[in-house]
Backbone as a chain_set.jsonl record, in Angstrom:
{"seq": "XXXXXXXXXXXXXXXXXXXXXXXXXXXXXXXXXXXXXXXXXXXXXXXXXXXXXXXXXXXXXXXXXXXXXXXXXXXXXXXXXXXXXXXXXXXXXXXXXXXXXXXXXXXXXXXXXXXXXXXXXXXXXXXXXXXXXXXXXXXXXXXXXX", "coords": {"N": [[-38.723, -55.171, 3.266], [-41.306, -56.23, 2.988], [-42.652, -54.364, 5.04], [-42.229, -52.36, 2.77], [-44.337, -53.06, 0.795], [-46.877, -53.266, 2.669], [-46.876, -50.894, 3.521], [-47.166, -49.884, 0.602], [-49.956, -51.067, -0.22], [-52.064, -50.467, 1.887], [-51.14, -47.642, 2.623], [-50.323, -46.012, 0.41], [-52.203, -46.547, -2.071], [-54.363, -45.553, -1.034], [-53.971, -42.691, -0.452], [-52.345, -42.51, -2.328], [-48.683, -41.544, -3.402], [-46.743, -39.889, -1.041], [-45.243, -36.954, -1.272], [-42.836, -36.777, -0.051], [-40.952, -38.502, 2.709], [-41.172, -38.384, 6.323], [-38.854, -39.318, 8.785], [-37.56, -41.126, 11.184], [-34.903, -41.418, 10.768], [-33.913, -43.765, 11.316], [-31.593, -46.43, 10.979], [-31.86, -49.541, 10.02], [-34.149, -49.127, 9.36], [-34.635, -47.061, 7.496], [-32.668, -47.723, 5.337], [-33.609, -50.479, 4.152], [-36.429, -49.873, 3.851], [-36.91, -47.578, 1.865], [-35.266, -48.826, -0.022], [-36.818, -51.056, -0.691], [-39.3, -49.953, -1.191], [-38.52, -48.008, -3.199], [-37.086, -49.757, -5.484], [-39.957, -51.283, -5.218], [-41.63, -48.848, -6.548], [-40.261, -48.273, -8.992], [-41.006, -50.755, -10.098], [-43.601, -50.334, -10.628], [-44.108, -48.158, -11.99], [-42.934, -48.692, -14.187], [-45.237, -50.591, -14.78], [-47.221, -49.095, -14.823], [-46.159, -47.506, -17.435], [-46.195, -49.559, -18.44], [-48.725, -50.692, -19.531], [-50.16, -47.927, -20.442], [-48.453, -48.209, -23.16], [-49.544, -50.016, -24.108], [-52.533, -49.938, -24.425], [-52.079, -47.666, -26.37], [-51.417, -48.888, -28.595], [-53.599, -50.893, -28.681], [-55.996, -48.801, -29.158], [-54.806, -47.594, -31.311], [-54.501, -49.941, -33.493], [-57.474, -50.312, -33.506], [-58.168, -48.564, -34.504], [-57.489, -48.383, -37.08], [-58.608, -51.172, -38.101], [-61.098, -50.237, -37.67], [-61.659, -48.447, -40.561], [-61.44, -50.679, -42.204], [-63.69, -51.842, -41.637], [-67.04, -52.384, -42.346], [-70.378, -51.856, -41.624], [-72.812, -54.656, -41.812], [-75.835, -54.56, -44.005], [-79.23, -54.732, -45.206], [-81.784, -54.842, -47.392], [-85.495, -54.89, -46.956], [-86.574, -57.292, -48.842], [-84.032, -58.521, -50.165], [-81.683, -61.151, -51.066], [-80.425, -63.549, -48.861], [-77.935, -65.609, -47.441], [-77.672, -67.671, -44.316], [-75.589, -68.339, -42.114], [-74.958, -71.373, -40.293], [-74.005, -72.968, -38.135], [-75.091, -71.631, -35.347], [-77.572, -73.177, -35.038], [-77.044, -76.045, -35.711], [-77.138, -77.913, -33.997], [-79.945, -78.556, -33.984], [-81.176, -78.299, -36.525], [-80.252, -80.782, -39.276], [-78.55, -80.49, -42.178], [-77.69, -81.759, -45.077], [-74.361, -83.596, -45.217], [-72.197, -84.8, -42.697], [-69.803, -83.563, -40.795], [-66.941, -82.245, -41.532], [-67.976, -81.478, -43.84], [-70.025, -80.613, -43.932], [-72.361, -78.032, -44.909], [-71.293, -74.028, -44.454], [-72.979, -72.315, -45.003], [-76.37, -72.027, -45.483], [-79.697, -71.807, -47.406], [-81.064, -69.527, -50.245], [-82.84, -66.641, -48.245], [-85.226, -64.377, -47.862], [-85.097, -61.31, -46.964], [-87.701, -60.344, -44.5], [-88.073, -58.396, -42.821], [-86.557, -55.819, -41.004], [-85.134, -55.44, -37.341], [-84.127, -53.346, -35.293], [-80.808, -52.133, -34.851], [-79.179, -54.317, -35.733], [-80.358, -57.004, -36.626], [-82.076, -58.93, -38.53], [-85.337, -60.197, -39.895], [-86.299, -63.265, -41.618], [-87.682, -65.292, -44.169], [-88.139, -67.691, -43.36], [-87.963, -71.538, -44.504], [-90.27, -74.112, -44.405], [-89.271, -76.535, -43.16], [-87.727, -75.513, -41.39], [-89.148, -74.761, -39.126], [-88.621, -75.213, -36.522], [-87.024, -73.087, -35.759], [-86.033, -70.132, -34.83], [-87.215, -67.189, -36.153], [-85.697, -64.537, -36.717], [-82.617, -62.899, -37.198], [-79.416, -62.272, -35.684], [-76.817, -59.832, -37.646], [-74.552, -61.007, -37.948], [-74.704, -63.215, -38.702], [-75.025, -63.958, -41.156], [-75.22, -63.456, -44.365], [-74.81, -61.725, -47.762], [-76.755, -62.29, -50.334], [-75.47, -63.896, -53.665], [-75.857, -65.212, -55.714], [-77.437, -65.904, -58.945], [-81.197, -66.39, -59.069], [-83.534, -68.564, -60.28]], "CA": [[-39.456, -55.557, 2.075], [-42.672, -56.682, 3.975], [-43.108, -53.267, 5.428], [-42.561, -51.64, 2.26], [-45.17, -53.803, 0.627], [-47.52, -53.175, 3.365], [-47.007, -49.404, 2.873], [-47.92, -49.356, -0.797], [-50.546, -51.375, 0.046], [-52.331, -49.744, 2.722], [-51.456, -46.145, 2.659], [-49.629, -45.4, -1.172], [-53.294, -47.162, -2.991], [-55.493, -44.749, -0.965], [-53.923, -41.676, -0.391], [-51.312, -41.849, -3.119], [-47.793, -41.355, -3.025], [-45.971, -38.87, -0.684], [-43.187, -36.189, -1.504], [-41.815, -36.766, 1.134], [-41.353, -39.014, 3.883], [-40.4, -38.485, 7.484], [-38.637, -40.301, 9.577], [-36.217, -40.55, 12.359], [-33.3, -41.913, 10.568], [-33.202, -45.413, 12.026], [-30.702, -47.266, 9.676], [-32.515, -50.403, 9.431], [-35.983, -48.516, 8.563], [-34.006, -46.222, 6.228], [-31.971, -48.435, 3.847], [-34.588, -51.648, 3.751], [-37.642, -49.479, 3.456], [-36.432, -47.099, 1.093], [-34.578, -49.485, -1.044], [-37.79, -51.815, -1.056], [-40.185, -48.945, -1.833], [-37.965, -47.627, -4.285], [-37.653, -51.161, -6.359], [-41.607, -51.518, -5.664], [-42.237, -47.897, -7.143], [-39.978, -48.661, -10.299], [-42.048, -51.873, -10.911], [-45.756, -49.863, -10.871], [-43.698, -47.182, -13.414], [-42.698, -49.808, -15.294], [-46.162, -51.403, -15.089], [-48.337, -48.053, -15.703], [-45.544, -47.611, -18.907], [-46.881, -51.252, -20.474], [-50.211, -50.213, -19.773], [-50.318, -46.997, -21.666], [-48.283, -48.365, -24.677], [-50.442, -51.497, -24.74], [-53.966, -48.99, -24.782], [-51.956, -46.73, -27.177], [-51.41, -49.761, -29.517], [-54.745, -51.035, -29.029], [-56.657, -48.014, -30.206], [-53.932, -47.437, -32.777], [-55.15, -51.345, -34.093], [-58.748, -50.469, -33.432], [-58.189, -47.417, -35.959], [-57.164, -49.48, -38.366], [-59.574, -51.783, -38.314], [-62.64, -49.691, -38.157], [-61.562, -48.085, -41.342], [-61.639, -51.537, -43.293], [-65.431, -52.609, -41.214], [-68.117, -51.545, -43.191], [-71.452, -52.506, -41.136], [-73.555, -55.148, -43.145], [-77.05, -54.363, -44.197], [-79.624, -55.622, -45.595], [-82.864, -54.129, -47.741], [-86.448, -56.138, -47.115], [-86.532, -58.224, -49.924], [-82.889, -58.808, -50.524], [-81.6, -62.516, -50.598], [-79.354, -63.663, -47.714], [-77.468, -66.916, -47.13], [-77.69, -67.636, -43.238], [-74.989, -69.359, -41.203], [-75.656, -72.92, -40.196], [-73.599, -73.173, -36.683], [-76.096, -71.43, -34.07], [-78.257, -74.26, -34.893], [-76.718, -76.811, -36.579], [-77.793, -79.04, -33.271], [-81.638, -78.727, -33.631], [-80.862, -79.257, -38.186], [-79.091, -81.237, -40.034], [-78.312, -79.877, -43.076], [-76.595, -82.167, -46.165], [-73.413, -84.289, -44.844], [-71.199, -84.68, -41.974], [-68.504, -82.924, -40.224], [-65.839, -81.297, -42.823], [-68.07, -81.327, -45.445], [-71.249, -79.938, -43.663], [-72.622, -76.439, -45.745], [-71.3, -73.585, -43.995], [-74.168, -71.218, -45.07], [-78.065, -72.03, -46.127], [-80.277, -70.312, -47.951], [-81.213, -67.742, -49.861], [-83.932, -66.566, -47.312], [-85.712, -63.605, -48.105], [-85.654, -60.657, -45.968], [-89.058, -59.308, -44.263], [-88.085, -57.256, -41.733], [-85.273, -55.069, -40.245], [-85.377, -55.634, -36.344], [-83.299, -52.385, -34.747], [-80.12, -52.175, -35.693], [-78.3, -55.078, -36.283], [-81.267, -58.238, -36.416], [-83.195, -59.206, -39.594], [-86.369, -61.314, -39.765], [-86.197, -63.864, -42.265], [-88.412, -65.737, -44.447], [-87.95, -69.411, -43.09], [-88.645, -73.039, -44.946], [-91.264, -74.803, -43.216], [-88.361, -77.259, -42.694], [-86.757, -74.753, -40.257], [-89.964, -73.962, -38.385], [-88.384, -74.973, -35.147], [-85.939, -72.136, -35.545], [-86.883, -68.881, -34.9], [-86.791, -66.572, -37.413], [-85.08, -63.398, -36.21], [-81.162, -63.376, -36.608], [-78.158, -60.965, -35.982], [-76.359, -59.771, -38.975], [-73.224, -61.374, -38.299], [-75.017, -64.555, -38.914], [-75.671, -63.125, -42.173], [-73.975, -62.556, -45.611], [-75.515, -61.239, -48.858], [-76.874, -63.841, -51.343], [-74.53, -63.135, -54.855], [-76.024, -66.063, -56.518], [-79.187, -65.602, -59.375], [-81.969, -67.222, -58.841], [-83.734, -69.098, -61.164]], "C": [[-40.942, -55.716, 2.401], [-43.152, -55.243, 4.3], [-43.302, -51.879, 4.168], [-44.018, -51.775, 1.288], [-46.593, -53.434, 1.393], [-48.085, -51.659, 3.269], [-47.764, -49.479, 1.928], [-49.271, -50.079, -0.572], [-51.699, -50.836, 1.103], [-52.562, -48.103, 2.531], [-51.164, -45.683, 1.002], [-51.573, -45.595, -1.823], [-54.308, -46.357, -2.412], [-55.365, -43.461, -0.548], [-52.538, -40.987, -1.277], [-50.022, -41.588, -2.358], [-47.25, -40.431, -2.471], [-44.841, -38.634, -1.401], [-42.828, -36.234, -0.978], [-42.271, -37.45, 2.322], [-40.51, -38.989, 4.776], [-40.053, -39.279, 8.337], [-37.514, -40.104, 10.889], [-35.051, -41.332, 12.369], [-32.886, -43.121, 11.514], [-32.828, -46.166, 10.861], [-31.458, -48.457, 8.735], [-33.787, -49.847, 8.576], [-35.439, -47.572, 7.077], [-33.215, -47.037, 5.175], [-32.632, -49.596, 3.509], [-35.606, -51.178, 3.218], [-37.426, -48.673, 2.247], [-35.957, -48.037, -0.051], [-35.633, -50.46, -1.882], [-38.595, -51.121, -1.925], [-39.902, -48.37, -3.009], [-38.107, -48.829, -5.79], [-39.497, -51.034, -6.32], [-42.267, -50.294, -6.751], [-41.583, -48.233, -8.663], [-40.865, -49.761, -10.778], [-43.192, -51.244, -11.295], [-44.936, -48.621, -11.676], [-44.068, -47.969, -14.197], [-44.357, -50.285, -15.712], [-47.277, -50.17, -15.86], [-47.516, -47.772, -17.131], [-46.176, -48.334, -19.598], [-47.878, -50.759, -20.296], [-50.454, -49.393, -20.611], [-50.161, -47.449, -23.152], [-48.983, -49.469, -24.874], [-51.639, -50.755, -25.271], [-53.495, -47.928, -25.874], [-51.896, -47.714, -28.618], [-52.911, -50.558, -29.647], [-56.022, -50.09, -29.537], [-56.002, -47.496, -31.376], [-54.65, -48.756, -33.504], [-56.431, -50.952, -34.737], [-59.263, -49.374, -34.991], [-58.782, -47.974, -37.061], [-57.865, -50.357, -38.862], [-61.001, -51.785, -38.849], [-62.384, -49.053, -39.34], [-61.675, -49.339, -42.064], [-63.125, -51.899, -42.969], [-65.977, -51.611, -41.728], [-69.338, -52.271, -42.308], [-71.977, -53.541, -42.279], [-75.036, -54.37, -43.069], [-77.613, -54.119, -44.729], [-81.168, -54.625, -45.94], [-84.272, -55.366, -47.353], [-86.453, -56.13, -48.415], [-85.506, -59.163, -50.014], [-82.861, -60.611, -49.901], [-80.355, -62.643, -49.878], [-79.518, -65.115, -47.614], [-77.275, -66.824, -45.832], [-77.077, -69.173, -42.684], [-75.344, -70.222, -40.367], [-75.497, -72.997, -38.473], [-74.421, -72.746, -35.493], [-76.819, -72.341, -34.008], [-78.267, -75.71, -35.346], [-76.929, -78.14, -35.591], [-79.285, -79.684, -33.611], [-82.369, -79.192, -35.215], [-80.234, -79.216, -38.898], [-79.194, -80.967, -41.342], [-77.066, -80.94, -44.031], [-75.889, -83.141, -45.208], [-72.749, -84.076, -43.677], [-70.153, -83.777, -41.564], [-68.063, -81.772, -41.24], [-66.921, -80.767, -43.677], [-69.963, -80.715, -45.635], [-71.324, -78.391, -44.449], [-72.257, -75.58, -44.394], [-72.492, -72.094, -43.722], [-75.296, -71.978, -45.55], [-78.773, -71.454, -46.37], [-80.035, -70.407, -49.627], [-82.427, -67.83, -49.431], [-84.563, -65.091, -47.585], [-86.091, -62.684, -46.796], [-86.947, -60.192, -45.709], [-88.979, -58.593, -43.618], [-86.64, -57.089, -41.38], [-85.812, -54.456, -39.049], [-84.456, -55.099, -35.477], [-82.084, -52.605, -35.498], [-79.262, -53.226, -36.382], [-78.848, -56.65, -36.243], [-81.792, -57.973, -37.872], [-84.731, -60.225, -38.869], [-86.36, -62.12, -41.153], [-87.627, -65.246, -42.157], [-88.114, -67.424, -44.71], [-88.791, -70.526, -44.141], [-89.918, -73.496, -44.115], [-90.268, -75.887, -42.281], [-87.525, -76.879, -41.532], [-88.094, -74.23, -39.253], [-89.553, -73.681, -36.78], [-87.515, -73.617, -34.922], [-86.433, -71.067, -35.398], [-86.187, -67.78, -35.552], [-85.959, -65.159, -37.738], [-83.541, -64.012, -36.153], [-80.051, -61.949, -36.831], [-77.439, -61.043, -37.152], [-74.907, -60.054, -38.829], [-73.151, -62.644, -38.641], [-75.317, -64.702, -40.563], [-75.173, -62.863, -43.402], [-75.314, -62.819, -46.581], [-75.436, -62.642, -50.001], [-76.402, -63.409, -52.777], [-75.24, -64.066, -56.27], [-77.651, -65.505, -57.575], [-79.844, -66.36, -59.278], [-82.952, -67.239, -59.925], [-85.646, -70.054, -60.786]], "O": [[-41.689, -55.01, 1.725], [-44.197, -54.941, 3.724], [-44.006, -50.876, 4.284], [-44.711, -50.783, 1.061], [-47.533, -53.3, 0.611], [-49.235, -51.281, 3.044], [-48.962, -49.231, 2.069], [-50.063, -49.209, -0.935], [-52.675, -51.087, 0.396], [-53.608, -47.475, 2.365], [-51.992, -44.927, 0.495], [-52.143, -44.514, -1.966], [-55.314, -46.282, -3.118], [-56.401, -42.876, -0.232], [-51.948, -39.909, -1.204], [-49.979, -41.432, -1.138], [-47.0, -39.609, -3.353], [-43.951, -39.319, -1.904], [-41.863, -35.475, -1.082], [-43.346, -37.303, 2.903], [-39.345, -39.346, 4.602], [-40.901, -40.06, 8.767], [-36.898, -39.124, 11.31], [-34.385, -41.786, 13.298], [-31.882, -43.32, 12.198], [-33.579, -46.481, 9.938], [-31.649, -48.513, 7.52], [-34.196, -50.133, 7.451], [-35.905, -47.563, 5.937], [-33.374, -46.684, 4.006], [-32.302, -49.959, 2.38], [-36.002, -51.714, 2.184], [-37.921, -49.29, 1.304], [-36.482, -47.799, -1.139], [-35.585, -50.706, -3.088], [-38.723, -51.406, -3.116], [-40.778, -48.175, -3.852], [-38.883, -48.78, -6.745], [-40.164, -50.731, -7.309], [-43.138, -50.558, -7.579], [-42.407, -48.462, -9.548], [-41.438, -49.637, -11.86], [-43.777, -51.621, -12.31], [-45.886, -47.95, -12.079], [-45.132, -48.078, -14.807], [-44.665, -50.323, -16.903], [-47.886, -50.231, -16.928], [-48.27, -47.81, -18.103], [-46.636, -48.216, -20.734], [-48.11, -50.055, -21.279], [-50.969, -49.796, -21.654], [-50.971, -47.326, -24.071], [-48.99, -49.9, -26.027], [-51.863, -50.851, -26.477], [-54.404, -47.252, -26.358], [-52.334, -47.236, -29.664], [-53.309, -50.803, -30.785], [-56.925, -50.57, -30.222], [-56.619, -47.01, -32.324], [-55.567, -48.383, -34.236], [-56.685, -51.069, -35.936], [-60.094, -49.389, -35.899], [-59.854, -48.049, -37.661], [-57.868, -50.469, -40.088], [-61.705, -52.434, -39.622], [-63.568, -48.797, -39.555], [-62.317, -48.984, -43.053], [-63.832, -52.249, -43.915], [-65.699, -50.412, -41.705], [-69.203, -53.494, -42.319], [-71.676, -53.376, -43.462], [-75.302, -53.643, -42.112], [-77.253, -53.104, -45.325], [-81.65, -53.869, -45.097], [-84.056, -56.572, -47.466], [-86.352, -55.111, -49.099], [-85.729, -60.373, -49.978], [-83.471, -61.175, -48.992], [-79.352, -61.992, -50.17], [-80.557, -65.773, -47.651], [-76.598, -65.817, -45.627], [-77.501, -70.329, -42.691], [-76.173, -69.837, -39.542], [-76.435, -73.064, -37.68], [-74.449, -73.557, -34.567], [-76.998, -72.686, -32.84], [-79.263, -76.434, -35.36], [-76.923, -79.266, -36.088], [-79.662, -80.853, -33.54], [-83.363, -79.891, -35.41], [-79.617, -78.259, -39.366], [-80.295, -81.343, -41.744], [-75.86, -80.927, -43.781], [-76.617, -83.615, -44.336], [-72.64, -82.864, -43.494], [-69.666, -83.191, -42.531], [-68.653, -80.755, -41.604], [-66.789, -79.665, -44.21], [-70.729, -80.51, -46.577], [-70.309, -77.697, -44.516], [-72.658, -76.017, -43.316], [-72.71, -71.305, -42.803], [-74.853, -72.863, -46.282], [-78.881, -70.384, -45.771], [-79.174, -71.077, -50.196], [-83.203, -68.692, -49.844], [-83.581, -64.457, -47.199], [-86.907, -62.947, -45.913], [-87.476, -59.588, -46.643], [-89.918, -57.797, -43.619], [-85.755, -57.943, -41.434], [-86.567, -53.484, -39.064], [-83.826, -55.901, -34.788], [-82.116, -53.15, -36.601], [-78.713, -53.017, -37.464], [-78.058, -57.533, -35.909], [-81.899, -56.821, -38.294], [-84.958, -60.703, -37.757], [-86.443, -61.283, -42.051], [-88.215, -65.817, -41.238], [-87.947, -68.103, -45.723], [-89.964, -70.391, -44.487], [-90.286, -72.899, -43.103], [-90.395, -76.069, -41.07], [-86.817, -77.626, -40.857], [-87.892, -73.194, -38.62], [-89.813, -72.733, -36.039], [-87.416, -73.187, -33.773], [-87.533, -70.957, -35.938], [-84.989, -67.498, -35.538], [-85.657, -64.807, -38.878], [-83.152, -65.001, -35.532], [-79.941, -61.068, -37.683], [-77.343, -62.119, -37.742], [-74.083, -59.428, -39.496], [-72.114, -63.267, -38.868], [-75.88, -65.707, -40.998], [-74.571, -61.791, -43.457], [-76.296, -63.55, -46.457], [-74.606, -63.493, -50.321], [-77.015, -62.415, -53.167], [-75.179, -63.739, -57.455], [-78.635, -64.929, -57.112], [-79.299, -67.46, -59.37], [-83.266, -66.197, -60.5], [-86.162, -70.766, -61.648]]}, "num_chains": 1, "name": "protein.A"}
C-alpha cells in the first residue's frame, strides 16, 4: 500500500501512467502492489469522473444564468438610488439596525467611469465619501421627482 502510494506519487504524477509494468514476479510485490495501485487508480477515475460532471454542471448553471443577467447601466443624468452598506460605518443614515434604509438617494449621474463605475452627484452631507461607485452598488431610481 505504502509503495503503491509512493509510486503514484513520485513516478505516475510526472511521467504519467505506464502500459505496462515489469517486474520479476515476486508474489509479495505482485499481489500488494498491484492490488494497491489498482484501488488507488480506481479512486483518481472516480475522482477525475466528479470533476468533469461537477465543471459540466457548473457551466451548464453558468448558461443559465447568464441568459437571465442583463448588465446594469446607467445614462449621465439618470437618477440612481445607491446602496448604504460599503459605508454605512463612516454615515448614519435614518434608524438603527433592521430598520436602517437599504438604499439612498436619488443621486444624479455625471459620469461613466470604464465599464462598470459611475461618478455620482454627492450631498454635501456625504462629502467624506468618495464619489465614484461600482454598478452593483447601484440600482435605477423608479421614483418621480418632485
Amino acid at each position: 500500500d505504502k509503495l503503491a502510494r509512493i509510486y503514484l506519487k513520485e513516478v505516475a504524477t510526472r511521467h504519467g501512467i505506464p502500459v505496462s509494468i515489469i517486474s520479476d514476479r515476486d508474489p509479495r510485490f505482485a499481489s500488494n502492489f498491484s492490488r494497491s495501485l489498482q484501488d488507488a487508480l480506481e479512486n483518481t477515475k472516480k475522482i477525475v469522473q466528479i470533476k468533469q460532471r461537477m465543471q459540466a454542471a457548473r457551466d451548464r448553471q453558468k448558461s443559465y444564468a447568464d441568459l437571465k443577467c442583463k448588465p446594469m447601466e446607467f445614462q449621465v443624468g439618470d437618477k440612481v438610488m445607491l446602496k448604504v452598506s460599503p459605508w454605512k460605518r463612516v454615515v448614519r443614515f435614518g434608524k438603527r439596525g433592521k430598520l436602517n434604509p437599504r438604499y439612498v438617494g436619488p443621486f444624479k449621474v455625471l459620469e461613466r467611469i470604464g465599464d462598470v463605475a459611475y461618478k455620482l452627484d454627492l450631498l454635501e452631507e456625504l462629502s467624506r465619501v468618495h464619489n465614484t461607485f461600482h454598478v452593483s452598488n447601484l440600482k435605477k431610481c423608479h421614483a418621480d421627482e418632485h
